[in-house]
C-alpha positions in Angstrom: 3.3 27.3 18.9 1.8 24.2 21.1 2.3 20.8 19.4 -0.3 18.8 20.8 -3.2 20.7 19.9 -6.8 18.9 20.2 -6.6 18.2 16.5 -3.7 16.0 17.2 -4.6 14.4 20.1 -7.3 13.3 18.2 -5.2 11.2 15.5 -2.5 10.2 17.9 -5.7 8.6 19.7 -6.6 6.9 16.5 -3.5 5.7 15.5 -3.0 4.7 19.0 -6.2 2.7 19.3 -5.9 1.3 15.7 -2.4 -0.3 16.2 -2.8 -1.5 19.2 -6.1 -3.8 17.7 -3.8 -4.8 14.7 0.0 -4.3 15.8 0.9 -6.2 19.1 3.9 -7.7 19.3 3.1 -11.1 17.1 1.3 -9.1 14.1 5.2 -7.2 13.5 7.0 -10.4 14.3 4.5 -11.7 11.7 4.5 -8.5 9.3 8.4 -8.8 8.9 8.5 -12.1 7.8 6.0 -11.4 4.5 7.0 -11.3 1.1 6.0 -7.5 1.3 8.0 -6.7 4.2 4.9 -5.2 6.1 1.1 -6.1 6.8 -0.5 -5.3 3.8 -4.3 -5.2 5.6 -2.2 -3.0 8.0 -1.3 0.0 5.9 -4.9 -0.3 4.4 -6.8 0.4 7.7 -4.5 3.2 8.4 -4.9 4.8 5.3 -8.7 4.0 4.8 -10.1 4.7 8.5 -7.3 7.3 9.7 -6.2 8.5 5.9 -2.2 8.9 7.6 -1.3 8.2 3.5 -2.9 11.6 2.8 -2.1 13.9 6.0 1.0 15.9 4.4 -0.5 16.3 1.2 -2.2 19.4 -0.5 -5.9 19.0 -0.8 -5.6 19.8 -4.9 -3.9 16.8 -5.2 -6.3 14.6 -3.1 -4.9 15.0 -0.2 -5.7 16.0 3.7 -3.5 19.4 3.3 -2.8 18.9 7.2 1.5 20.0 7.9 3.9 18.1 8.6 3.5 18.0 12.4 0.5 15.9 11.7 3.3 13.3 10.1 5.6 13.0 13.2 2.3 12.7 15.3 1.9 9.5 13.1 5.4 8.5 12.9 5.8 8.5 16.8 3.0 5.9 17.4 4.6 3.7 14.9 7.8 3.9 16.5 5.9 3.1 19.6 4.6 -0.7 18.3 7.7 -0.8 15.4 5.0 -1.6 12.5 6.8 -1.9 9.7 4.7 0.1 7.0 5.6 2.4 3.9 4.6 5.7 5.8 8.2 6.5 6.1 9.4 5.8 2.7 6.2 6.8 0.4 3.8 9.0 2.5 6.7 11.2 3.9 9.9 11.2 1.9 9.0 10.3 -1.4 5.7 12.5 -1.1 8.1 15.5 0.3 10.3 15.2 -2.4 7.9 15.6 -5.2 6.4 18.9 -3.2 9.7 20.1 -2.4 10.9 19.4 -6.2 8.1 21.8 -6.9 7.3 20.0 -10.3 3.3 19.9 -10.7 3.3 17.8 -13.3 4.9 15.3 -11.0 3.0 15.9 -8.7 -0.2 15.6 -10.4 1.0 12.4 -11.3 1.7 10.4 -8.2 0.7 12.4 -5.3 -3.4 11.0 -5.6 -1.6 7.9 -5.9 0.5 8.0 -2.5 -2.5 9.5 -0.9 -4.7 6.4 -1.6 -1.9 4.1 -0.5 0.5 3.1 -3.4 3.7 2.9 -2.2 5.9 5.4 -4.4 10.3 4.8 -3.3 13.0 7.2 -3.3 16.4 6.5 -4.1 19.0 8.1 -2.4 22.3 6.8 -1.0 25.4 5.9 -2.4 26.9 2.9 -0.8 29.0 5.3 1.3 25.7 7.3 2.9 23.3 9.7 2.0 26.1 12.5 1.5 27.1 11.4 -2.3 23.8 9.4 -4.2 24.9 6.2 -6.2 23.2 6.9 -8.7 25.0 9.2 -12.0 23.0 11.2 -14.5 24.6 11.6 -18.3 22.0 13.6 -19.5 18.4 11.5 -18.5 20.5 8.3 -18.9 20.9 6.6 -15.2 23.6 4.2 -14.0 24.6 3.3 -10.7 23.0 1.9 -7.5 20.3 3.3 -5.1 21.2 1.6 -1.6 18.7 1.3 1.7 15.7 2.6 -0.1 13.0 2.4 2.0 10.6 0.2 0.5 12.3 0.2 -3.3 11.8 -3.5 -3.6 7.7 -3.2 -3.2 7.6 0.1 -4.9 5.5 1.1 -8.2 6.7 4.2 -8.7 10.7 5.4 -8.2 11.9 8.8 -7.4 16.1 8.7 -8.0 18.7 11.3 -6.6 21.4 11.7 -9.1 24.8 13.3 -9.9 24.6 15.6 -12.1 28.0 16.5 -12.4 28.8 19.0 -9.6 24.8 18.6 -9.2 22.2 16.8 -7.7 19.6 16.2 -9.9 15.9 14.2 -9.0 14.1 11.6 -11.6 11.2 9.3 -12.3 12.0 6.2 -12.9 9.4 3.6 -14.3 10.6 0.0 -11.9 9.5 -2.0 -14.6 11.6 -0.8 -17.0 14.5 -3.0 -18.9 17.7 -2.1 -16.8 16.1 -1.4 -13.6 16.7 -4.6 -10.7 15.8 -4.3 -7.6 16.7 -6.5 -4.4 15.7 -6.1 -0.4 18.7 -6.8 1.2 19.8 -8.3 4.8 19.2 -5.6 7.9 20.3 -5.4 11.4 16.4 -4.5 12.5 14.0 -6.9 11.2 11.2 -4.1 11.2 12.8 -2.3 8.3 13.0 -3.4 4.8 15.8 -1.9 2.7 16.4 -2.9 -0.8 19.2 -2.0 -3.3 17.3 -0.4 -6.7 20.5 -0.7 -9.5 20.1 1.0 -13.1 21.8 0.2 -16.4 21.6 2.8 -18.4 18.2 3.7 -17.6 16.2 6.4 -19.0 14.6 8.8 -16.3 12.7 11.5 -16.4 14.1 14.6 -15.2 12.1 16.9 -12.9 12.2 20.6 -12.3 14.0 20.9 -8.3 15.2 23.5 -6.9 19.0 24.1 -6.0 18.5 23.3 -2.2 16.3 20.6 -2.8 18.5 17.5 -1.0 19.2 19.9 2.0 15.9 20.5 2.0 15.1 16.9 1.8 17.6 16.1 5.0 16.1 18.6 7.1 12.4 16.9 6.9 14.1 13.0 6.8 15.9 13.9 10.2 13.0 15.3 11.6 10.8 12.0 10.9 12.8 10.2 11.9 13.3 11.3 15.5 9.9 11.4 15.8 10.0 7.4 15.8 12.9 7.5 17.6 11.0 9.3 20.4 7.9 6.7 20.3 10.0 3.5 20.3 12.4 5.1 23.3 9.1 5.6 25.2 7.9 2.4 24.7 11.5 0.7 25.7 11.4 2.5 28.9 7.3 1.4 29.3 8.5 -2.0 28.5 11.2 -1.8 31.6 9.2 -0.1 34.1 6.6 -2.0 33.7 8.8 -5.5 34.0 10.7 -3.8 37.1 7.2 -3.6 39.0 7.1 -7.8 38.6 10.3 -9.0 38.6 11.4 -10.1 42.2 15.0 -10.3 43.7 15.8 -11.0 46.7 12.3 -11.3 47.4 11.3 -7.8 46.4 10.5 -6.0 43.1 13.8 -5.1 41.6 12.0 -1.8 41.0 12.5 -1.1 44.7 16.3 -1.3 44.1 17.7 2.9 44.6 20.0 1.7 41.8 17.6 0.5 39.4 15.2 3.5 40.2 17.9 6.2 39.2 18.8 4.0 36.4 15.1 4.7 35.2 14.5 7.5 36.2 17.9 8.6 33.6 15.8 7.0 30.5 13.0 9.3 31.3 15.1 11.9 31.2 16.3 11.1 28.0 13.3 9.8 26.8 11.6 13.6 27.7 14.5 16.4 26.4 14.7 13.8 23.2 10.8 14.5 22.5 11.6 18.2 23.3 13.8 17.9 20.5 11.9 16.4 18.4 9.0 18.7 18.7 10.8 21.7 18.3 12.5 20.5 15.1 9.0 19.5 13.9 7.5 22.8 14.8 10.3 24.9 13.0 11.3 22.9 10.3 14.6 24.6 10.7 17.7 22.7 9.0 19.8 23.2 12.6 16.9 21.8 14.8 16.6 19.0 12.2 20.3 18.2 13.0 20.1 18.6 16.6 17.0 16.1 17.0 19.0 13.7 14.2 22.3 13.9 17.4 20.3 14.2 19.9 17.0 11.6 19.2 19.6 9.3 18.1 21.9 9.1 21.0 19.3 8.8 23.4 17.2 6.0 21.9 20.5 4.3 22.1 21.1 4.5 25.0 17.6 3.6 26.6 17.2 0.8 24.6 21.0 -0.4 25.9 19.2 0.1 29.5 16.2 -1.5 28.2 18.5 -4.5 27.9 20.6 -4.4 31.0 18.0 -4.3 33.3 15.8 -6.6 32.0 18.9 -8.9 32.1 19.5 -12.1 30.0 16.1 -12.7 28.9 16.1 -9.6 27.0 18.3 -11.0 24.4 16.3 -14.0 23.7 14.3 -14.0 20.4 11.2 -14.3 22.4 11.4 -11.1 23.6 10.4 -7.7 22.6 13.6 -5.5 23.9 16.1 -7.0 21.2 14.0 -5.6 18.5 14.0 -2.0 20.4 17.8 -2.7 20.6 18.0 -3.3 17.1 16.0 -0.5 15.9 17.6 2.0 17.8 21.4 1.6 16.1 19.5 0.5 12.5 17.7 4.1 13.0 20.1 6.3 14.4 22.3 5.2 11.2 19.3 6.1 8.8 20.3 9.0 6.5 23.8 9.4 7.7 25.8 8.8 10.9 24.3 11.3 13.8 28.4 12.1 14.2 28.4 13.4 10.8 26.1 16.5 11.7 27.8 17.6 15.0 30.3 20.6 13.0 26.5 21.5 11.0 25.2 22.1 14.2 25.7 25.9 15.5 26.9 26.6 19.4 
């Protein structure tokens, strides 16, 4: 199966050309600083002119009914700029979890809503990971803590994992309601909001999921996610290539340096079997490609944007610059849904 297909070269184009009008460097600086956590006018031209809000969703509930490869298309041209936006947290997870959960009633409920740009949370995590949720279930009573949900503080709508006792079992939770608080909290990478969403004996309501439903919801997370791993690697190594062909040592482009050249041409390397990866896992869906591009996409996004760094030298740490924020995102990302270490003994030889 061929990933870029003329279909999607035709919304990577229009994604492209859309955020690189609205979201140069200054517009995320500026983005990350709001109240929302993201540009507001931002998310509403990608969802009005490109619909990216509706891709992944069935056409019977308003949506584009496009699959999911259409998603990471969208996901790596995000990565690319960093934009913070709530495709990542609403438009992919929370949307998959209510068509995974296979609950229609659900998904009657919010899935128009996502599609037309409401932003819709799930919680997840416990404060250890993603492995145990924080949240515990006695009967459709809730108690406990949610932590890094992806846009949880912004949300109107809340999706919880919970313990069930040797379960995991999913719920709507109304954010308004008395019990529920909700906080963003302090991040490593400035481009991503994460909020804490606590309940106090909170009444949810339970929805039908199947057994496999969490595994289910790892596999597609992991895959996402490297698919804005691979966009922002790409655009780290752009970023140095293009500051090698202008910076001058020595009197000579420090591009001309053998050193530097082999340095680069290791990120592209990286950069290339990493988007391999990536593609593959978003072709197949498959829980062990899922891990591999979660170990793999994460490792080498780490290590390009550590290059990214190094050979752009001490300005590259300065606020004023664009490569700490690659930097930043690349350990806040690779730590997104659990530890890439984690997965290695999931992962068959």
């Amino acid at each position: 199966m061929t990933f870029e297909t003329e279909e999607r070269a035709a919304l990577r184009e229009s994604v492209h050309t859309l955020l690189a009008k609205h979201a140069d460097s200054s517009a995320v600086r500026a983005a990350t600083t709001t109240e929302h956590g993201y540009d507001p006018e931002l998310w509403t031209l990608l969802v009005e002119q490109v619909g990216v809000a509706a891709l992944a969703i069935p056409e019977e509930y308003d949506g584009v009914g496009a699959s999911p490869v259409e998603s990471h298309v969208v996901l790596e041209e995000l990565g690319r700029t960093l934009a913070p936006t709530p495709f990542l947290g609403s438009a992919v997870l929370a949307a998959q979890a209510l068509l995974l959960s296979g609950d229609t009633a659900a998904c009657a409920r919010w899935l128009p809503r996502i599609a037309a740009g409401e932003i819709v949370a799930l919680g997840w995590a416990g404060e250890s990971g993603w492995e145990t949720p924080g949240v515990t279930a006695d009967g459709d009573t809730l108690t406990g803590t949610a932590h890094y949900v992806l846009g949880g503080d912004v949300a109107v709508g809340l999706l919880v994992l919970a313990r069930d006792g040797e379960d995991v079992a999913l719920f709507e939770v109304d954010p308004d309601t008395e019990g529920v608080t909700r906080r963003r909290v302090p991040t490593m990478d400035p481009t991503r909001t994460l909020a804490e969403v606590s309940l106090s004996s909170v009444a949810g309501r339970r929805l039908s999921a199947p057994d496999d439903l969490v595994e289910r919801l790892r596999t597609f997370a992991f895959v996402a996610v490297s698919a804005e791993q691979v966009g922002a690697a790409q655009a780290a190594l752009d970023l140095t290539v293009e500051y090698a062909k202008n910076r001058k040592q020595f009197g000579r482009v420090i591009g001309s340096f053998q050193a530097l050249k082999h340095r680069m041409a290791d990120m592209y390397a990286l950069v290339e079997t990493a988007r391999s990866m990536s593609y593959a896992a978003a072709l197949s869906q498959d829980p062990q490609d899922a891990y591999a591009a979660k170990i793999y996409c994460s490792e080498a996004f780490e290590q390009v944007a550590a290059e990214t760094v190094q050979l752009h030298g001490g300005i590259a740490i300065t606020w004023e610059h664009d490569a700490h924020l690659y930097f930043k995102r690349a350990h806040g990302t690779a730590r997104l849904f659990g530890q890439p270490h984690e997965y290695l003994g999931a992962v068959s030889v």
